[in-house]
C-alpha positions in Angstrom: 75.0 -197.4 -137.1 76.1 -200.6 -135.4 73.3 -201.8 -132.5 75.7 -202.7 -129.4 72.2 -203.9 -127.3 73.4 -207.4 -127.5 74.9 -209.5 -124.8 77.9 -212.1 -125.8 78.0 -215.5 -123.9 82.0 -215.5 -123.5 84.6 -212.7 -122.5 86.4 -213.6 -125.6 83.2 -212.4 -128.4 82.7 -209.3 -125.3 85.9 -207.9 -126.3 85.5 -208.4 -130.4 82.2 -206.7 -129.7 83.6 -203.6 -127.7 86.9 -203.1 -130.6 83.8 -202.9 -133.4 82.6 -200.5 -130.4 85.6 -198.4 -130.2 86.1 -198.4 -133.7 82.8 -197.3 -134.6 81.5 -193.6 -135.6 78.2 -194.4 -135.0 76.5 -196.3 -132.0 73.2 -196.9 -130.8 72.5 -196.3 -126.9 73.5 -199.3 -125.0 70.1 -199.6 -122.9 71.1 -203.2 -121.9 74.4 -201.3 -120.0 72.3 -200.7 -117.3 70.7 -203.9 -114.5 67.3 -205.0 -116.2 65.4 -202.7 -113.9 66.9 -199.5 -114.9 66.7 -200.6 -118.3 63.0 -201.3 -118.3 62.7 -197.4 -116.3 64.6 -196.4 -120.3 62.6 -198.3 -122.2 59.1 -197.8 -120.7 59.7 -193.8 -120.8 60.4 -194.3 -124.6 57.4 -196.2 -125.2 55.0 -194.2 -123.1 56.5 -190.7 -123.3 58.5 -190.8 -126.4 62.0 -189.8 -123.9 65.3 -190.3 -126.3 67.0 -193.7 -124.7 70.1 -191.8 -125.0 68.7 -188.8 -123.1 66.8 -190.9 -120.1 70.2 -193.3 -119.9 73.1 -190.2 -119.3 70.2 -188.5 -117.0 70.1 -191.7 -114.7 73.8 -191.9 -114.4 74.4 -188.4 -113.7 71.3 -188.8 -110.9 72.7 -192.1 -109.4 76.4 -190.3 -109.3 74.6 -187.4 -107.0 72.7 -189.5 -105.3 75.7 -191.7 -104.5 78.0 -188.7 -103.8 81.2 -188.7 -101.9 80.2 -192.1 -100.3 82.5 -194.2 -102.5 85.2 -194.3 -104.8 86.5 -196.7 -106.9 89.8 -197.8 -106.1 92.4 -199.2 -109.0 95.5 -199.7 -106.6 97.0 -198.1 -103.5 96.3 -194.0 -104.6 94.7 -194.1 -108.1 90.8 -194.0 -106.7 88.2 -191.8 -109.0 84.9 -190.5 -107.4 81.3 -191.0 -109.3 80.6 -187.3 -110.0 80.1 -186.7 -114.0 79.7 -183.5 -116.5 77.1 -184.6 -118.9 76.0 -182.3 -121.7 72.3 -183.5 -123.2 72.9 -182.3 -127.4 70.2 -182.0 -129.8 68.4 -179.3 -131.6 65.1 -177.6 -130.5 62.1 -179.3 -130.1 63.6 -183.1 -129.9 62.4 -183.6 -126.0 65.5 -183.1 -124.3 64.0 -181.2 -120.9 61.5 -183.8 -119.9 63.6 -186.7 -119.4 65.8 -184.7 -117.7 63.0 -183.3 -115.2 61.5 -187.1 -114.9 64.9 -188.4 -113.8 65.7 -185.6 -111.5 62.3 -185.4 -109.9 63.3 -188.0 -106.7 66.4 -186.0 -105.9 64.8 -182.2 -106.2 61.9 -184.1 -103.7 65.4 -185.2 -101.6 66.9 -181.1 -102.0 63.2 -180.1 -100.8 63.4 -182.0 -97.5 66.9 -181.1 -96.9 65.6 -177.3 -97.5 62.9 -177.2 -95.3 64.8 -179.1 -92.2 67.5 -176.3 -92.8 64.7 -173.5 -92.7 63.0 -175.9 -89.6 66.5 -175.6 -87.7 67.0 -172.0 -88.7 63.8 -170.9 -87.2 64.6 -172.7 -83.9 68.2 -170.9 -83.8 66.4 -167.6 -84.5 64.5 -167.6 -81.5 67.2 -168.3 -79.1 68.7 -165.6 -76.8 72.4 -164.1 -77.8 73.5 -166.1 -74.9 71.8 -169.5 -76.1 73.1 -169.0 -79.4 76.3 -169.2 -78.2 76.0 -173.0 -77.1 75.0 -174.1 -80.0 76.4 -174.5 -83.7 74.5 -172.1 -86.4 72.6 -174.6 -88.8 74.5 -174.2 -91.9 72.2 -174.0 -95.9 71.3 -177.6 -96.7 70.5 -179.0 -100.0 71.5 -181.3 -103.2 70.8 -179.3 -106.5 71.7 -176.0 -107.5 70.8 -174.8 -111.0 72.4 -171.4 -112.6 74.4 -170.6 -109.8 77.7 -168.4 -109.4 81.1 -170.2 -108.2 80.5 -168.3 -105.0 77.3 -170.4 -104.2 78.9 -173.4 -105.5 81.8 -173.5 -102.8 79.4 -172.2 -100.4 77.6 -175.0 -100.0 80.1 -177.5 -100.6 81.4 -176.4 -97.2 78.7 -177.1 -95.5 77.4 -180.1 -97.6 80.5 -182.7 -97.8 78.3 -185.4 -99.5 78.5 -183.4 -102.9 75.7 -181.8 -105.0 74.8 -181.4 -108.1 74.6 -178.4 -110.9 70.9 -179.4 -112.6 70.5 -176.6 -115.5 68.2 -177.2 -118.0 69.8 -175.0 -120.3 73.3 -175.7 -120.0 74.7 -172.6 -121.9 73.4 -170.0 -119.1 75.8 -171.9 -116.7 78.6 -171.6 -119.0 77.8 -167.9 -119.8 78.2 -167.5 -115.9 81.8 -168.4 -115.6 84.2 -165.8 -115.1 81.2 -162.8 -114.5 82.9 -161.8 -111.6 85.7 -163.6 -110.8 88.2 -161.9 -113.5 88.7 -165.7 -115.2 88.8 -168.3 -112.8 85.8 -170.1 -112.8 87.3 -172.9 -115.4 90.3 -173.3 -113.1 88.1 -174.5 -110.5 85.9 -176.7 -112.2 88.7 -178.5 -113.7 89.8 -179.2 -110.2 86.3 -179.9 -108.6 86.2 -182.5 -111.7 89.3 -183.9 -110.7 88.5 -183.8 -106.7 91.0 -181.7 -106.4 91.0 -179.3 -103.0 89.7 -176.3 -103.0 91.0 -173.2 -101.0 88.7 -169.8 -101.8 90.3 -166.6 -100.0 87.7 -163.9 -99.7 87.7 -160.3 -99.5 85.4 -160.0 -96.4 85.2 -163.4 -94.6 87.1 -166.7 -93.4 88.9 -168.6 -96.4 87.2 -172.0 -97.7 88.7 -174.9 -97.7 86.8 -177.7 -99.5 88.9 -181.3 -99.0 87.2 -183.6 -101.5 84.7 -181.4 -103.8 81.8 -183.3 -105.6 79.8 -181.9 -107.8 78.2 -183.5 -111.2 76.9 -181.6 -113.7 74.1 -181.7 -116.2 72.0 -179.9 -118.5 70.8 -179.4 -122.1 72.0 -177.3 -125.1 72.0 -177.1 -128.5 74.4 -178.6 -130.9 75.9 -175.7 -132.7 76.4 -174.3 -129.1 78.4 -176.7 -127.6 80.4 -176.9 -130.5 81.1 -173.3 -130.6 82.1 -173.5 -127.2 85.0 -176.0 -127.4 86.0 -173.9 -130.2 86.5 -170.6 -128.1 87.8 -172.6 -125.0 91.0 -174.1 -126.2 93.1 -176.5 -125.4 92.3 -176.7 -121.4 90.6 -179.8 -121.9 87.3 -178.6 -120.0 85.1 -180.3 -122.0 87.1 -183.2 -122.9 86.0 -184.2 -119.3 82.0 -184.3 -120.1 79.9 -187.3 -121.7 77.4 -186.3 -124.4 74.0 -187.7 -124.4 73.6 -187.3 -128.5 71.5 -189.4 -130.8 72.6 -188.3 -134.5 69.4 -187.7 -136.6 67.2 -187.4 -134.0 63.6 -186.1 -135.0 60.7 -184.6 -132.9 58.2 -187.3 -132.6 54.0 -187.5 -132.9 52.3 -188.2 -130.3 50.2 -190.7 -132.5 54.0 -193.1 -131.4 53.0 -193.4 -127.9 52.1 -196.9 -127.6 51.3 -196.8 -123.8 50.7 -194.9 -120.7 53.5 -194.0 -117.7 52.9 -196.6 -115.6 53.4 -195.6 -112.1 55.2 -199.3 -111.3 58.3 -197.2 -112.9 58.3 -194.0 -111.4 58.1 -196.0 -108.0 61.1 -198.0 -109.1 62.9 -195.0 -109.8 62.1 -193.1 -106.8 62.9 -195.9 -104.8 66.6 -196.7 -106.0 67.4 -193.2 -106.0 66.2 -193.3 -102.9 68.2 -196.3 -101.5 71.8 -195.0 -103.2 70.9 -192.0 -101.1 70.0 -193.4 -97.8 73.2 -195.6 -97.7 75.1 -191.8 -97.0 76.4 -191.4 -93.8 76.4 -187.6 -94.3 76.3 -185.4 -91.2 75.1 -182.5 -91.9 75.6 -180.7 -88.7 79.6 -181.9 -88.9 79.8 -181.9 -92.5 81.8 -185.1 -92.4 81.5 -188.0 -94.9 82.7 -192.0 -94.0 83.9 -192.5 -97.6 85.0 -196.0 -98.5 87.5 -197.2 -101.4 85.7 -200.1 -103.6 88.0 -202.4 -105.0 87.4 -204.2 -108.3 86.9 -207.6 -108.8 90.1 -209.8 -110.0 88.0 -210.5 -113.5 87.2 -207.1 -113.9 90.2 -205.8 -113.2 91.7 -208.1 -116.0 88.6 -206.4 -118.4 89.3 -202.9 -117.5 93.0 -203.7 -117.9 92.8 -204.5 -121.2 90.4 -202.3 -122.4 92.7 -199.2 -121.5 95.6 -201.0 -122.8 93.7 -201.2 -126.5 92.6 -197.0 -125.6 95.9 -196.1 -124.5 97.5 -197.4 -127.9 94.9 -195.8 -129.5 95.5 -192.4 -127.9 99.5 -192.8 -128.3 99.2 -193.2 -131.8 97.4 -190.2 -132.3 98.4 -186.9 -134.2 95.5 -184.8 -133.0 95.6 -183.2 -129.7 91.8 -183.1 -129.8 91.0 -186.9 -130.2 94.1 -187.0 -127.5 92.0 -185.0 -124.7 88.8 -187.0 -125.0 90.3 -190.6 -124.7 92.7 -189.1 -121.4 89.6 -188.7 -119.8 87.6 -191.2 -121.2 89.9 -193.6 -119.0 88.7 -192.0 -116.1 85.3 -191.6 -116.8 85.1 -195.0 -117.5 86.0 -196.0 -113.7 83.8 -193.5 -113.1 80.9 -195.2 -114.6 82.0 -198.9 -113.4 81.1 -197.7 -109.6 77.9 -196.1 -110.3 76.9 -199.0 -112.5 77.6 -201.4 -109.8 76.1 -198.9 -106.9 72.8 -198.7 -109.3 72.8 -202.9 -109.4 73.0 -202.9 -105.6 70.3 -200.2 -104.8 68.0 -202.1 -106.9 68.4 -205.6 -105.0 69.3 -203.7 -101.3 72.9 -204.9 -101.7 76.0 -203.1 -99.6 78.0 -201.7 -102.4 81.8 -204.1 -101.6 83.5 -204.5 -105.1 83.3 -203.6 -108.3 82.1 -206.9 -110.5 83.0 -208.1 -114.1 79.1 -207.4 -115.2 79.4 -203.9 -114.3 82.8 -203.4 -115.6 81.5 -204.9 -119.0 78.8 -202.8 -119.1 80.7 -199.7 -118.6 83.0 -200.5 -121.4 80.3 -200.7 -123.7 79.0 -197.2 -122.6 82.6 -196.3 -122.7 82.7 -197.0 -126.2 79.1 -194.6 -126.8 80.7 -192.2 -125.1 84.0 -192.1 -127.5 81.9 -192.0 -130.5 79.6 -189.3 -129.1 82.4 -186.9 -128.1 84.0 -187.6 -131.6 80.9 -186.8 -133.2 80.5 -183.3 -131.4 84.3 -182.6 -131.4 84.7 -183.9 -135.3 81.1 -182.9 -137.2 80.3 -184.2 -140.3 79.3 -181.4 -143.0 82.7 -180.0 -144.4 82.6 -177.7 -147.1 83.1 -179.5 -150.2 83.2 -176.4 -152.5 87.0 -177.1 -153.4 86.7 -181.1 -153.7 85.6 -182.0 -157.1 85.2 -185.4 -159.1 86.4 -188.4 -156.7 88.0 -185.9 -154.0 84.6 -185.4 -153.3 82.8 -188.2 -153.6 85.2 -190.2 -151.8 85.1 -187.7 -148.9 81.1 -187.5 -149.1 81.0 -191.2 -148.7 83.1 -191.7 -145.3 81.7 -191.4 -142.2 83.1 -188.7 -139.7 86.0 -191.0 -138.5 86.7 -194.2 -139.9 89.9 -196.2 -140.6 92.1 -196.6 -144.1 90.3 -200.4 -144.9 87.0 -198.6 -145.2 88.4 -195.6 -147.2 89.3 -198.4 -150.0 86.3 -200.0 -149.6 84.8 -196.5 -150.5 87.0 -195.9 -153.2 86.2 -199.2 -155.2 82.3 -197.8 -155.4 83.5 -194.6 -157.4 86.3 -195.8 -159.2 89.2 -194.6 -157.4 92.8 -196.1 -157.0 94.2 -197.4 -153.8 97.1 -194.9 -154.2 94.5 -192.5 -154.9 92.8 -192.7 -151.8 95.9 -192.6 -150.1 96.8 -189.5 -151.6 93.7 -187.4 -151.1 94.1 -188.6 -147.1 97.3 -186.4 -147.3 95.0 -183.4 -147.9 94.9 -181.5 -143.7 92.4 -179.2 -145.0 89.6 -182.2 -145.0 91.6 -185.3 -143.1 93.0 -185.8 -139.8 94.8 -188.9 -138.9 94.7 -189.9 -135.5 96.3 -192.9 -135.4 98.2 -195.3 -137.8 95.2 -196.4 -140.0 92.5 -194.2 -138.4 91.4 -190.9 -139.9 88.2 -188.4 -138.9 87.2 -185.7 -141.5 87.6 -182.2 -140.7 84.6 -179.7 -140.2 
């Protein structure tokens, strides 16, 4: 498992380091991705309440994206912007702490949905005791709020019209929201959340009232589920591409941990810290509530990080062009995108923590949202391409050379492998040939089948 927590003193070692990145099946969370003070909130919560770094790191992202909202987006040139909203799965199996990081992180923004809540119900009350004739001089307070948790479409929409900075979908088990789509809609929940993904507009005709019309939907998602069933999922959803567009939080081999591991208590100098920067990425809204209008502003990037960014989706796009599988296709098409994605909340997460106005996107943040880039590709791949094949046909070196790859790796390493057991060059060669076990997704670059 390579560690990528390391910082290189030159762009030239930074982009040697993020190929080994790219090219690796396995990587460790990149905590030092994040400005120092976030990455003290990930490591403290590891040490004192034994919270999964990978877990506690795709929960702050997702936060800072809702708490940032429809405030920014990050501008590549003249038309090609991207929002910060983010799907984020959090995999594991039972009983490996995947709630209470979740809960930790969210718990400034639920306090921010309770204070929107109760100046809706404040306003409400005052409406409700007006005359008929008052009420008709003054606007009807529309439903306030920031989270929703298993909630139909119908909600969703509902209160993006009346809530233009965005919300977000906080379900701590994942699958119930999935289970939801299409209950009563006929089939086209997944429609729609492709194009709220995608910031697509959003026009809902109903039976009994006024159509919707939703300009520039955000919404990020987040919530927990179990391995098998996310996989399951993708399986049955096909080739839309719906879940090509999420991030999984997934640390392989993760094991529940004793409590006799906690080497210190929560000290409340952190949850301050947190509080307080989710707090400032949310104050800097200029959200009207009774107008629902949002100023949003375009952030450029800087000329350095452009130059970064450039040439890290030069090396993807190869990558994805050389490709045979349609599957490793979908998850680096919106791995680009998610990557821009997580350069503006990056750099809106470095200026909350200092009390900096958010006015381009720099080279540090762009660097560190390659390298999470790079965690991200190697945790879809391992979801999307599991290890565990049946080996009951394989026998001899078929199967020890397939037992000893990892889930994706590239044709240097399958020799490498093949020299430990005995087997030929040509041999290896010849057993990649077999689709039943081997996919190659590129010239060079294989991932075993499940």
């Amino acid at each position: 498992m390579t560690d990528n927590n390391v910082n290189p003193s030159n762009n030239q070692e930074v982009k040697e380091l993020l190929k080994q990145e790219f090219n690796s099946s396995e990587l460790l969370f990149p905590i030092n991705a994040f400005p120092d003070r976030i990455s003290k909130v990930i490591h403290h919560t590891k040490e004192s309440l034994l919270f999964p770094v990978d877990y506690t790191g795709c929960s702050i992202l997702v936060a800072a994206s809702i708490a940032l909202g429809n405030k920014y987006r990050i501008q590549v040139k003249e038309g090609y912007t991207q929002s910060a909203s983010l799907y984020c799965a959090i995999v594991g199996d039972p009983g490996v702490n995947k709630s209470a990081p979740l809960k930790f992180i969210f718990d400034p923004l639920m306090n921010i949905h309770h204070e929107l809540h109760n100046q809706f119900s404040r306003e409400k009350k005052e409406y409700n005791r007006l005359n008929d004739e008052d009420k008709q001089k003054v606007a009807e307070p529309k439903v306030k709020g920031l989270l929703l948790s298993d909630s139909t479409f119908e909600s969703v929409i509902k209160y993006l019209e009346n809530n233009s900075h965005g919300l977000g979908i906080y379900n701590d088990e994942l699958a119930s929201w999935l289970k939801n789509f299409n209950r009563y809609n006929g089939g086209s929940d997944i429609e729609y959340w492709l194009s709220i993904w995608s910031n697509t507009p959003l026009n809902k005709s109903r039976a009994a009232d006024d159509p919707i019309l939703v300009g520039n939907p955000f919404v990020s998602v987040i919530g927990t589920i179990q391995v098998d069933i996310i996989r399951n999922a993708i399986e049955k959803m096909g080739e839309n591409g719906f879940y090509d567009r999420f991030i999984y939080a997934y640390p392989k081999d993760l094991k529940k941990e004793s409590w006799k591991s906690i080497k210190y208590s929560l000290s409340p100098e952190i949850t301050s810290l947190w509080k307080e920067t989710i707090y400032n990425l949310y104050s800097q809204q200029k959200t009207d509530f009774a107008t629902s209008k949002t100023d949003s502003r375009s952030i450029l990037i800087s000329e350095e990080g452009m130059e970064f960014l450039t040439w890290y989706q030069d090396m993807l796009t190869s990558y994805l062009n050389q490709s045979t599988n349609k599957k490793a296709k979908g998850i680096l098409a919106k791995l680009e995108l998610i990557t821009l994605r997580i350069c503006l909340i990056l750099e809106a997460l470095e200026c909350s923590i200092n009390n900096k106005q958010l006015h381009q996107i720099s080279i540090t943040s762009v660097k560190r949202a390659l390298h999470l880039s790079c965690y991200f590709k190697s945790s879809a791949f391992s979801i999307s391409f599991p290890e565990g094949t049946s080996t009951k046909r394989l026998n001899g070196q078929a199967k020890r050379l397939y037992e000893g790859l990892n889930e994706s790796f590239n044709i240097q390493e399958a020799v490498e492998v093949s020299k430990e057991i005995g087997l030929s060059e040509r041999g290896v060669y010849r057993y990649l040939k077999n689709e039943d076990y081997y996919d190659k997704i590129k010239q060079g670059e294989y991932v075993k089948k499940a």
